[in-house]
C-alpha positions as CSV (number, residue, x, y, z in Angstrom):
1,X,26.1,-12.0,1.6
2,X,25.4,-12.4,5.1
3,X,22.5,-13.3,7.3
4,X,22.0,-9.9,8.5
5,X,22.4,-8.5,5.1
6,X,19.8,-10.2,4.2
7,X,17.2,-9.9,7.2
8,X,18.0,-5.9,6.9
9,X,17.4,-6.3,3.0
10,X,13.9,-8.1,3.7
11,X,12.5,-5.6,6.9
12,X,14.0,-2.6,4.4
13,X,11.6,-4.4,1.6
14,X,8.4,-5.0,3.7
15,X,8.4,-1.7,4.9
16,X,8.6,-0.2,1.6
17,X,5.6,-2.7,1.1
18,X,3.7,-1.4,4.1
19,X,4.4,2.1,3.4
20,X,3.4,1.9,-0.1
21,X,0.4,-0.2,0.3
22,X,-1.2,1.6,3.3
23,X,-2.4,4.5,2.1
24,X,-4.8,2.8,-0.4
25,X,-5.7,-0.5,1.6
26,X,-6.7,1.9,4.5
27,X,-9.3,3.8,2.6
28,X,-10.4,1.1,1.3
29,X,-11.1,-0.4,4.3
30,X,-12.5,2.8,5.8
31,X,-14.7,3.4,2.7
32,X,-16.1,-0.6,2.8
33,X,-16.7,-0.1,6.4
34,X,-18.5,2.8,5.8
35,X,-20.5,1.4,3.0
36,X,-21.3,-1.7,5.0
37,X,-22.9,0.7,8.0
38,X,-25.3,2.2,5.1
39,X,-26.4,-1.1,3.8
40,X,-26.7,-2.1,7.7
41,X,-29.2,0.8,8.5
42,X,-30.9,0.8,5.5
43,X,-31.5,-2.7,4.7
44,X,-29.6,-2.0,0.7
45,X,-27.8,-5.6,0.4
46,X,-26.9,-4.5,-3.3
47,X,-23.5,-6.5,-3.7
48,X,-22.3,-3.7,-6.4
49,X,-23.0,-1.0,-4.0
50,X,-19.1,-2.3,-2.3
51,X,-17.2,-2.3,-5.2
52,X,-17.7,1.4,-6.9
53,X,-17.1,3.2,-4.0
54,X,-14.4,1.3,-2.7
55,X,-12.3,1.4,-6.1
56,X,-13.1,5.4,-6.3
57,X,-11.1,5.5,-2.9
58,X,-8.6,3.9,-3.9
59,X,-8.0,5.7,-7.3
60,X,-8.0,8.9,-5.3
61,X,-5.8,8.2,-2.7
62,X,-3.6,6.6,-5.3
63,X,-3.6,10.5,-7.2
64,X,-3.3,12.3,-3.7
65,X,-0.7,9.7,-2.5
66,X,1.0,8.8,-5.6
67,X,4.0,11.2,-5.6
68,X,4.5,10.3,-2.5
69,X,4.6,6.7,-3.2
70,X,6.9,7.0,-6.0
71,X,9.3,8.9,-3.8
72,X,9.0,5.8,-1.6
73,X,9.6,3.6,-4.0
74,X,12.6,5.3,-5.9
75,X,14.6,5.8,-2.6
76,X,14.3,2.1,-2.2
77,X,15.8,1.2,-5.2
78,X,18.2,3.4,-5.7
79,X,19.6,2.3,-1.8
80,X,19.1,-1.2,-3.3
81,X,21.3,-0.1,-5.8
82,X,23.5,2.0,-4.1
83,X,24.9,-1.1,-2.1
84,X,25.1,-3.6,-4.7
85,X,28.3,-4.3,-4.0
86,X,27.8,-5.2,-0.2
87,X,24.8,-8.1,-1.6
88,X,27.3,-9.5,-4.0
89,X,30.2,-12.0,-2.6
């Protein structure tokens, strides 16, 4: 196996990550922010207010993204598979 094998093994894998992980870390993130300009204006510093709305996001963008993410996922392993032979030496 060589160096470039390997670099092209590891972008291949953190993009998978990235593309896998956006969807719900991104509404998260929009849903905190949102949540955070609430309490801002109307002075609520309730620390459980974050958390429910923030994992009801996520859950939800998990079951609107989630076929998609599998696909994702399934392609990468089955290239990581595919070229087994080229990683072993």
């Amino acid at each position: 196996m060589t160096e470039t094998v390997i670099i092209n093994l590891g972008q291949e894998a953190v993009k998978t990550v990235l593309l896998v992980a956006g969807p719900p870390l991104g509404l998260g993130i929009l849903v905190g922010l949102l949540v955070s300009i609430f309490q801002a204006t109307t002075q609520i510093q309730e620390q459980t207010l974050t958390f429910v709305p923030k994992i009801i996001a996520v859950l939800v963008s998990i079951v609107v993204f989630g076929s998609w993410m599998l696909r994702i996922l399934i392609d990468f392993g089955e290239r990581l598979l595919g070229n087994l032979h080229l990683y072993i030496s």
